[in-house]
C-alpha positions in Angstrom: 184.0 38.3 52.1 187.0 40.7 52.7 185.3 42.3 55.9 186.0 38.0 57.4 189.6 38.3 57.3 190.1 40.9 59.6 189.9 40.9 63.3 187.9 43.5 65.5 189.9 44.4 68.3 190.1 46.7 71.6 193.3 47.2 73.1 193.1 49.6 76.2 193.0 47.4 79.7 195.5 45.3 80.7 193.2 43.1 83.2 191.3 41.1 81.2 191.1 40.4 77.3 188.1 38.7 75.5 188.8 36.3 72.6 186.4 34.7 70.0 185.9 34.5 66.1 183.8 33.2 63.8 184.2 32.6 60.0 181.4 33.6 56.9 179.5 30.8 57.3 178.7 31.5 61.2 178.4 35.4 60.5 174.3 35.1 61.2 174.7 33.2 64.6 178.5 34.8 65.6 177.5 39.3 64.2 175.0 38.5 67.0 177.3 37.0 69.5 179.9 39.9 69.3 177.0 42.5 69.6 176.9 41.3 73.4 180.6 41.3 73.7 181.2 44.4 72.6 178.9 45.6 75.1 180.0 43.6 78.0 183.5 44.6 77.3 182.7 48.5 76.7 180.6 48.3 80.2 183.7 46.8 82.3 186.4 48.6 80.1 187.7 44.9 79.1 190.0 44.6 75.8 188.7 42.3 73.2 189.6 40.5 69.7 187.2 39.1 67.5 189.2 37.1 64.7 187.2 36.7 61.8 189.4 34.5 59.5 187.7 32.4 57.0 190.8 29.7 56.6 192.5 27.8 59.4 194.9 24.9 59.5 192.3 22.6 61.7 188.6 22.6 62.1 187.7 26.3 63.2 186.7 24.9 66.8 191.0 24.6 67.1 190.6 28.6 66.8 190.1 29.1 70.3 193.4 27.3 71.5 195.6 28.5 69.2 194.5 32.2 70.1 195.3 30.9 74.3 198.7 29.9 73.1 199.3 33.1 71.2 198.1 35.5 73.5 199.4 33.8 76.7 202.8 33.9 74.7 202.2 38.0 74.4 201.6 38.1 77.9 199.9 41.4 77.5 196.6 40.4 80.0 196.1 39.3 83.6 193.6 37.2 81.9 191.7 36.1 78.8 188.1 35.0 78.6 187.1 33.0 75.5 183.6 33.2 74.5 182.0 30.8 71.7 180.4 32.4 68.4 177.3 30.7 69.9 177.3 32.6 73.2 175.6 35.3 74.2 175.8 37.5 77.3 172.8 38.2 79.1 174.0 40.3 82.7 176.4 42.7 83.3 178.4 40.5 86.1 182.3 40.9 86.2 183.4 37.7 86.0 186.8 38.5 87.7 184.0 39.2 90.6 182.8 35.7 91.0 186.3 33.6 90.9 189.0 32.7 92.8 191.7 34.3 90.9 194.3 32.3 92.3 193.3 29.5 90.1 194.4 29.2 86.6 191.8 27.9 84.6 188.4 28.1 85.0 185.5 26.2 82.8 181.8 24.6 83.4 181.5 21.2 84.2 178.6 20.2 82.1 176.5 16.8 82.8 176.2 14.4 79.7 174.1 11.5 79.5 176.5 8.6 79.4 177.6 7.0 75.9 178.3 3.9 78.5 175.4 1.7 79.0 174.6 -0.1 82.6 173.2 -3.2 82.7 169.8 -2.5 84.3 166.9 -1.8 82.4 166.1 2.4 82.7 168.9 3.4 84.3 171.3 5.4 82.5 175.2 7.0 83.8 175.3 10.7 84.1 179.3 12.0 84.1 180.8 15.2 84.5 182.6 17.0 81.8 184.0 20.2 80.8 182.3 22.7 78.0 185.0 24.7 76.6 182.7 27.3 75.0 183.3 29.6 77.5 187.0 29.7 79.5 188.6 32.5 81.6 192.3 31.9 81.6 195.1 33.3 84.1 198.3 34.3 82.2 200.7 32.1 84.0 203.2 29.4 82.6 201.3 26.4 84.0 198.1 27.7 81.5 200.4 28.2 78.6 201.6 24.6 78.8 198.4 23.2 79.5 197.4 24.4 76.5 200.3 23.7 74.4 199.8 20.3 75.2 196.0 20.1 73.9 197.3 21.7 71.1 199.7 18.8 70.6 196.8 16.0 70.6 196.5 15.6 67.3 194.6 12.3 67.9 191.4 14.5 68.0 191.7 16.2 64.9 188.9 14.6 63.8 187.0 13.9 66.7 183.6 15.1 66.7 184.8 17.2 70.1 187.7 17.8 68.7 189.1 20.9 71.0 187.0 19.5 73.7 188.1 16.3 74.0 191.6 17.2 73.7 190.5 19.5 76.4 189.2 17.1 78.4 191.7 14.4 77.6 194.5 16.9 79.4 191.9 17.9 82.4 191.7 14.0 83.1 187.6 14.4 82.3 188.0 11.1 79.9 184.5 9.0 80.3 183.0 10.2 77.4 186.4 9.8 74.9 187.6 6.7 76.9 186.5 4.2 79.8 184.0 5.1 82.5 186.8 4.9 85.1 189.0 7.2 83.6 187.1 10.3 84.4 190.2 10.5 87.2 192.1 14.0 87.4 195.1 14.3 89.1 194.7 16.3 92.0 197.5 18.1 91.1 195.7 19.2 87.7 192.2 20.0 89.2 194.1 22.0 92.4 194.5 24.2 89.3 191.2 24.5 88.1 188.2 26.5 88.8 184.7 25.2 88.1 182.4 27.9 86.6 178.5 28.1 87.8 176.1 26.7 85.5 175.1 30.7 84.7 178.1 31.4 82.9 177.4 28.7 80.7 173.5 27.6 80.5 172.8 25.8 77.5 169.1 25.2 76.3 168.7 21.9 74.9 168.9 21.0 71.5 165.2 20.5 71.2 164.4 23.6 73.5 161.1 24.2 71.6 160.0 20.5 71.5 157.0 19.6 74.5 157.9 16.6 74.4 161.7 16.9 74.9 163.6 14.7 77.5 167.0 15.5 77.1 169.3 16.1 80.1 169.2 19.7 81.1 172.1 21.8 81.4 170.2 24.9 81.3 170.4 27.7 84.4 168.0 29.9 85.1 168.7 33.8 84.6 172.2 32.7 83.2 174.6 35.1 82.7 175.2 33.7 79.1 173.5 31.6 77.3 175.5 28.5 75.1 173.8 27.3 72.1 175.8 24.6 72.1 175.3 21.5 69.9 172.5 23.2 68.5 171.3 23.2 64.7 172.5 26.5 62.8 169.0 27.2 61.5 167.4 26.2 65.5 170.5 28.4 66.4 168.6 31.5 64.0 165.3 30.5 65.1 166.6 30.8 69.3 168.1 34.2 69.1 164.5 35.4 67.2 162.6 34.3 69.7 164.5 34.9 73.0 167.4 37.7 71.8 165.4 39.9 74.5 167.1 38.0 76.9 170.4 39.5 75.7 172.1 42.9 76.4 
C-alpha cells in the first residue's frame, strides 16, 4: 500500500511533461496505463509524473486539475499532456507534431447521445462535448486561469462528470449539464482551443463485445490511444486481455 503514495517521475526535458495517477484501487487498469507512458515518454525523451496517491480532498477524477494548476504554477514545461489511468497509447506519434501550438488548450470533442429528448418519434439530438481524459496544455497565464476557475466550481463536486462538467461548464460545452441552447462558446474562449482528432482519444463503447450493441460510436480506427472511458472496471480488465496487443 506504501508503493501508492509515491509518485513516479522523469525530470530531464523541458518541452513537454506527461501527468496522470491512479490510486490502489485502479492499480490493475492504471500499472497497465503507465507501462505505455513510460514508453511513449522514453521514445520522444518527454518528462513524466505518475502520482499515485491513495487520498485526495475531492473525488480522484479532481486529480488531474489540481496537478494543471500546480504544474502550470512551476512553469517548468512548454507543455503538459494529461493522460487518464484508462488510456493507453497505441503509436509512437509526437503529439506536439500534429497541433497548432499556438493554441492553449487542446481536447477531443466527443459526440453524446442527447439526455434532451425531441418530440418526434426515433429521432434523437447528438451534441458535441469535450472528453477530458486526455488534454495537452500550453503553459501560459490564460491556461492557468482557465483552470483555476474549474477548479473553483464546486457545484460539480458531486456531479457524476464532476471534472468534466466543470470542464465543460468553463469551455461553454453546456447541453449535456444545462439547456440544449447553451452549448454556446464564446469565441473568445474557443479562439483558444484546439480540438484533438478522434485518434488521440478513440473510445470503444461500453458494450464493445456485445453483437448487438447500438450505442453511439466514438471509436477511431488505428487510434493513437485508446480511452476506456465510462467503461466497467472488470470490462475495463477483460479489454486490455483481449486487445493489449494493440498497445506499445
Amino acid at each position: 500500500m506504501f508503493f501508492f503514495n509515491k509518485k513516479k517521475e522523469k525530470s530531464s526535458n523541458r518541452r513537454l511533461k506527461i501527468l496522470s495517477g491512479y490510486n490502489y484501487r485502479y492499480k490493475d487498469i492504471g500499472k497497465e496505463s503507465e507501462k505505455t507512458i513510460i514508453k511513449y515518454a522514453d521514445y520522444f525523451n518527454f518528462d513524466y509524473e505518475i502520482d499515485k496517491r491513495n487520498s485526495f480532498e475531492r473525488h480522484f477524477y479532481w486529480l488531474k486539475i489540481k496537478m494543471f494548476i500546480e504544474n502550470l504554477e512551476k512553469g517548468t514545461h512548454e507543455f503538459y499532456l494529461w493522460l487518464d489511468a484508462d488510456t493507453f497509447i497505441c503509436r509512437y506519434e509526437n503529439i506536439l507534431n500534429h497541433v497548432d501550438k499556438k493554441k492553449h488548450i487542446f481536447v477531443h470533442n466527443q459526440f453524446f447521445k442527447s439526455k434532451h429528448k425531441t418530440k418526434i418519434s426515433n429521432i434523437d439530438y447528438l451534441t458535441w462535448g469535450p472528453n477530458v481524459g486526455v488534454i495537452l496544455v500550453r503553459n501560459t497565464k490564460w491556461s492557468l486561469e482557465f483552470f483555476r476557475n474549474v477548479w473553483n466550481k464546486k457545484k460539480y463536486l458531486n456531479h457524476y462528470w464532476p471534472d468534466n462538467a466543470a470542464f465543460m461548464d468553463e469551455l461553454g460545452y453546456k447541453a449535456e449539464i444545462s439547456k440544449l441552447s447553451d452549448n454556446n462558446p464564446a469565441k473568445k474562449t474557443l479562439n483558444k482551443f484546439y480540438f484533438l482528432p478522434g485518434l488521440w482519444n478513440s473510445m470503444p463503447n461500453r458494450n464493445f463485445n456485445s453483437p448487438l450493441n447500438n450505442e453511439i460510436s466514438n471509436y477511431y480506427f488505428d487510434p493513437i490511444i485508446i480511452h476506456l472511458a465510462g467503461i466497467r472496471r472488470r470490462d475495463r480488465l477483460k479489454f486490455i486481455k483481449k486487445y493489449k496487443k494493440l498497445f506499445i
